[in-house]
KELUM-952266 format. One record per atom (N, C-alpha, C): residue number from 1; residue in one letter; atom name; x, y, z. Coordinates in steps of 0.2 Angstrom, whole numbers, plus 5000, padded with zeros to 4 digits. Layout:
   resi   resn   name      X      Y      Z
    NUM      A     CA      X      Y      Z
...
***
This chain:
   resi   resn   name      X      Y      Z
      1      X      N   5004   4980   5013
      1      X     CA   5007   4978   5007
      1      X      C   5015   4978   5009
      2      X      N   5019   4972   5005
      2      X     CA   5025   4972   5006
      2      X      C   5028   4974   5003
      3      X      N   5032   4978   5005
      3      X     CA   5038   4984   5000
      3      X      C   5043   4979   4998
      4      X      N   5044   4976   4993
      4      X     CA   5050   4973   4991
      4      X      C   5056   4977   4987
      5      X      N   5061   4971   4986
      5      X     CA   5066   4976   4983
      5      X      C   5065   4979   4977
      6      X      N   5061   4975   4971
      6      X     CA   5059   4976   4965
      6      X      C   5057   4984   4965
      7      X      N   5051   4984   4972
      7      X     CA   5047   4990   4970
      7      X      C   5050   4996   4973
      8      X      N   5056   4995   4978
      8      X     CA   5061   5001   4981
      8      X      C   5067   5002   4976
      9      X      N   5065   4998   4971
      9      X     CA   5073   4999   4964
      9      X      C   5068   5004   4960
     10      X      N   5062   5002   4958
     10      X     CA   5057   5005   4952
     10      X      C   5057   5012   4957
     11      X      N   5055   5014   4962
     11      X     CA   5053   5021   4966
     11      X      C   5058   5025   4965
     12      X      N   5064   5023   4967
     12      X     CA   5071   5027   4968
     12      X      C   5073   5028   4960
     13      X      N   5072   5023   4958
     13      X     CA   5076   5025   4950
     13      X      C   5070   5033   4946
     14      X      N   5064   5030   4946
     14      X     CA   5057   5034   4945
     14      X      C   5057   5040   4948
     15      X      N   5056   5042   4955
     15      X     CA   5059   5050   4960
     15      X      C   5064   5051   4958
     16      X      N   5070   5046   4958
     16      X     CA   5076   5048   4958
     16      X      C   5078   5053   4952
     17      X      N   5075   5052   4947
     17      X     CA   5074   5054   4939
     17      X      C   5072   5063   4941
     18      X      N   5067   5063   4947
     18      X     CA   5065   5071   4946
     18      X      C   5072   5075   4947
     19      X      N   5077   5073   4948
     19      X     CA   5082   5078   4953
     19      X      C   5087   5082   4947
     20      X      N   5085   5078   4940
     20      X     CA   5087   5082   4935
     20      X      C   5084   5089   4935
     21      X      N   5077   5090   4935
     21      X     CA   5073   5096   4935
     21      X      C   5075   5099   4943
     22      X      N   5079   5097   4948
     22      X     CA   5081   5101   4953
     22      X      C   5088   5104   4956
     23      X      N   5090   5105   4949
     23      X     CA   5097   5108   4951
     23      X      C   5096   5115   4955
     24      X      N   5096   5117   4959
     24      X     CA   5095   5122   4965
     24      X      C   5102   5126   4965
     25      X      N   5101   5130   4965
     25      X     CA   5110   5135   4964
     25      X      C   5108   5138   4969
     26      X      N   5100   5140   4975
     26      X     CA   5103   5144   4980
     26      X      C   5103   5139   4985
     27      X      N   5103   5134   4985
     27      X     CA   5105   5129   4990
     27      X      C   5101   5125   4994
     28      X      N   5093   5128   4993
     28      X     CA   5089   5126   4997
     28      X      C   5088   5118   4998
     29      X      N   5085   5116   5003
     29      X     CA   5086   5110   5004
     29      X      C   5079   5107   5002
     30      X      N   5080   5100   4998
     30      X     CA   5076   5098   4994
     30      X      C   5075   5091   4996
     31      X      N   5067   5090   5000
     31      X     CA   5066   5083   5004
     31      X      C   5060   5078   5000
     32      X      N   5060   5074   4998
     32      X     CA   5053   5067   4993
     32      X      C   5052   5065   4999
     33      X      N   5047   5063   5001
     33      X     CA   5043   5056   5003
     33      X      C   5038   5054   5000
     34      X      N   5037   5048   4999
     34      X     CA   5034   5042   4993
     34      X      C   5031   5036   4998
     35      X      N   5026   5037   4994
     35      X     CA   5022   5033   4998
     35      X      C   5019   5030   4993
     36      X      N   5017   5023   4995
     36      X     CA   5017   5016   4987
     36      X      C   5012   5012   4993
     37      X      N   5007   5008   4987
     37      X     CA   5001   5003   4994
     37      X      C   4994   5003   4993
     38      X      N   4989   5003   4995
     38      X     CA   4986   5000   4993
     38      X      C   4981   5003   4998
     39      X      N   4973   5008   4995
     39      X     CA   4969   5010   4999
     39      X      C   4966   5009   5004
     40      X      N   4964   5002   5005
     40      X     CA   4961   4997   5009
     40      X      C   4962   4991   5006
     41      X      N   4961   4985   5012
     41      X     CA   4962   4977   5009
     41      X      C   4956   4976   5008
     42      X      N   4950   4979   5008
     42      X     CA   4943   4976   5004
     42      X      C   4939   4979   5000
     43      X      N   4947   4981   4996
     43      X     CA   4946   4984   4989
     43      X      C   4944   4979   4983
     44      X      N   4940   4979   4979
     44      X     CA   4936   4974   4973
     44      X      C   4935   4975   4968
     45      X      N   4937   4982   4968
     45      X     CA   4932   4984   4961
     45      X      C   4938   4992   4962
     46      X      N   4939   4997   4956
     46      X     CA   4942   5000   4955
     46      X      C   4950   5001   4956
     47      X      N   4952   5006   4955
     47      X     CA   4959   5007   4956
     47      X      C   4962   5004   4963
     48      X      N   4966   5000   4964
     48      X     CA   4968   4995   4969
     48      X      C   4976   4998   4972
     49      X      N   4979   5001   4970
     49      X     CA   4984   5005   4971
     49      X      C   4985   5010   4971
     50      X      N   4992   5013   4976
     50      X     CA   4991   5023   4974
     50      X      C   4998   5024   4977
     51      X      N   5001   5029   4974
     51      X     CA   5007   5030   4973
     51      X      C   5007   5039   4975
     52      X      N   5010   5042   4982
     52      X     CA   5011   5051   4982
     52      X      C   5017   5051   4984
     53      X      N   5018   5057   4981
     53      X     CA   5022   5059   4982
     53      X      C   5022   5067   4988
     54      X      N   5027   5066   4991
     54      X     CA   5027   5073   4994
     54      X      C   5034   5077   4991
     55      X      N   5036   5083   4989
     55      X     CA   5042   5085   4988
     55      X      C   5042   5092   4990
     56      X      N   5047   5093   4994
     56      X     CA   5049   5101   4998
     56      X      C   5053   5102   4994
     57      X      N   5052   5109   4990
     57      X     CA   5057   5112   4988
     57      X      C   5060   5119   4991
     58      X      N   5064   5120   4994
     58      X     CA   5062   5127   4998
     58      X      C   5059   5127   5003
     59      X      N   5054   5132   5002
     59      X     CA   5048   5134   5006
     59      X      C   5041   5130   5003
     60      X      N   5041   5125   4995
     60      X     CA   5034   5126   4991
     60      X      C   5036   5119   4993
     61      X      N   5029   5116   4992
     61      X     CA   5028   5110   4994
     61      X      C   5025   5107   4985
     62      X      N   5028   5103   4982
     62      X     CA   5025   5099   4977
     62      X      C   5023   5092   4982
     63      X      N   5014   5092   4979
     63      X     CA   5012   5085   4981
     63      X      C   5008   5083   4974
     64      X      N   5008   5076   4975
     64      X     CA   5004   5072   4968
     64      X      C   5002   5067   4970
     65      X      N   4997   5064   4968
     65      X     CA   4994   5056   4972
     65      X      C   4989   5053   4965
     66      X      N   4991   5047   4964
     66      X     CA   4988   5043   4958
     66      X      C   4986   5037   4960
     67      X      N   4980   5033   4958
     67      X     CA   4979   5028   4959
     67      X      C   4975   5025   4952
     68      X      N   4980   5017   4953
     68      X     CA   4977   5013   4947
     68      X      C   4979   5005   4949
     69      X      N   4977   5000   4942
     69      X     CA   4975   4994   4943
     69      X      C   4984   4990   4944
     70      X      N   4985   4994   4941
     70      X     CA   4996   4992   4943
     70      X      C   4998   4997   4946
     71      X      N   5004   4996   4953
     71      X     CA   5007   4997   4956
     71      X      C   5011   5001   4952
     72      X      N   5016   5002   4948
     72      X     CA   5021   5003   4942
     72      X      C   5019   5006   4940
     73      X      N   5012   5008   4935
     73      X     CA   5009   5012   4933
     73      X      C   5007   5018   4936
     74      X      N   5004   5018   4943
     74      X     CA   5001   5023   4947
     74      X      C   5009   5026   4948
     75      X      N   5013   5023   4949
     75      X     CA   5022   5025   4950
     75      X      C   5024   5032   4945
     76      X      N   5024   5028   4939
     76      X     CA   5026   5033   4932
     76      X      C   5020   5038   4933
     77      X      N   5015   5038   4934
     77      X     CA   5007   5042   4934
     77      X      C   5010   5047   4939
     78      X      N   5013   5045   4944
     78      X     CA   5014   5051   4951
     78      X      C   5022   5057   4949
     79      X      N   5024   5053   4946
     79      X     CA   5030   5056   4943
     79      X      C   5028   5062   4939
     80      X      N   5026   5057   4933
     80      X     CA   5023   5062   4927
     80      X      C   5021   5068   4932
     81      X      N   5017   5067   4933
     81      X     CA   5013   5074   4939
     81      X      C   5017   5079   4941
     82      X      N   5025   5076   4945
     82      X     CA   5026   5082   4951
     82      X      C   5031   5084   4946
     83      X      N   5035   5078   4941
     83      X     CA   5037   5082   4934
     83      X      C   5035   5087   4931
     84      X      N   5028   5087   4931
     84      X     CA   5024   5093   4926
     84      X      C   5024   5100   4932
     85      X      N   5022   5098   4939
     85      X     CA   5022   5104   4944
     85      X      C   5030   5107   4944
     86      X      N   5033   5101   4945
     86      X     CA   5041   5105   4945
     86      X      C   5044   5112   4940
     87      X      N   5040   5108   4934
     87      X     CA   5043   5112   4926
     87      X      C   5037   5119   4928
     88      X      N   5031   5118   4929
     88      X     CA   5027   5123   4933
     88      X      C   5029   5129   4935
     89      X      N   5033   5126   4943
     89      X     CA   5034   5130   4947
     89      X      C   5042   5132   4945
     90      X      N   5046   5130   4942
     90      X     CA   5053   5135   4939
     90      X      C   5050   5137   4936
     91      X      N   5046   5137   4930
     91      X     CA   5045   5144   4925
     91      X      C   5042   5150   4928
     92      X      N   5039   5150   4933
     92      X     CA   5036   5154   4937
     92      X      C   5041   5157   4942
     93      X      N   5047   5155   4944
     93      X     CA   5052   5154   4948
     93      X      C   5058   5162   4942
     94      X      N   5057   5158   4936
     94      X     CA   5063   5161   4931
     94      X      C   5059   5168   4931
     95      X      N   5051   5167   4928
     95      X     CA   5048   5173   4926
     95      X      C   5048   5179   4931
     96      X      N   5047   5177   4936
     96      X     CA   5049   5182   4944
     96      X      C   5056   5184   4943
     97      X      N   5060   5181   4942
     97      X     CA   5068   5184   4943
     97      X      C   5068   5188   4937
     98      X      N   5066   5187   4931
     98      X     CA   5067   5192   4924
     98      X      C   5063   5198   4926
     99      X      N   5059   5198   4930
     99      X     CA   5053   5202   4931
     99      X      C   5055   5207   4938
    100      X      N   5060   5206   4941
    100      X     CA   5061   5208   4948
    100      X      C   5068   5212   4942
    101      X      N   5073   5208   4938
    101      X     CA   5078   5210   4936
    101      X      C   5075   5218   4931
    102      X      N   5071   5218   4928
    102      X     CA   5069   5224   4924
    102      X      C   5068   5231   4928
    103      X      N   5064   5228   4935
    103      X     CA   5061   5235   4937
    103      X      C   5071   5236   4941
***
């Protein structure tokens, strides 16, 4: 499949959107890789696209992998995801630090 510009403006702006949820105050270094395409070329019948993400935060790995009949679609769908793990793993992230700060 060919990457065009279309679809390397829709990824960057789409990922790009996660870094609101990852303001990092201890510094850690934070790495995406996005992978966008197509499972096989003698694909016929079902979801024809798939869209993962890999994202290091720290030490934790956030992954999410979606597949659908539009490219853009499976895009927004991978998002959605590591958005929902991201929100996940800080409230678990907070709940340790309130919990570390008590004892």
């Amino acid at each position: 499949m060919e990457l065009t510009p279309a679809i390397t403006a829709f990824v960057e702006e789409k990922i790009g959107m996660l870094s609101k949820f990852l303001n990092e105050p201890r510094g850690d270094l934070i790495e995406a890789r996005v992978e966008v395409g197509k499972p096989s070329k003698h694909h016929k019948s079902g979801p024809v696209f798939y869209a993962e993400v890999n994202l290091k935060v720290g030490g934790k790995l956030i992954r999410a992998n979606e597949e659908n009949f539009d490219l853009y679609v499976a895009i927004d769908k991978v998002r959605d995801e590591v958005e929902s793990q991201i929100k996940k793993f800080k409230e678990k992230s907070t709940d340790l630090e309130r919990k570390n700060r008590k004892e």
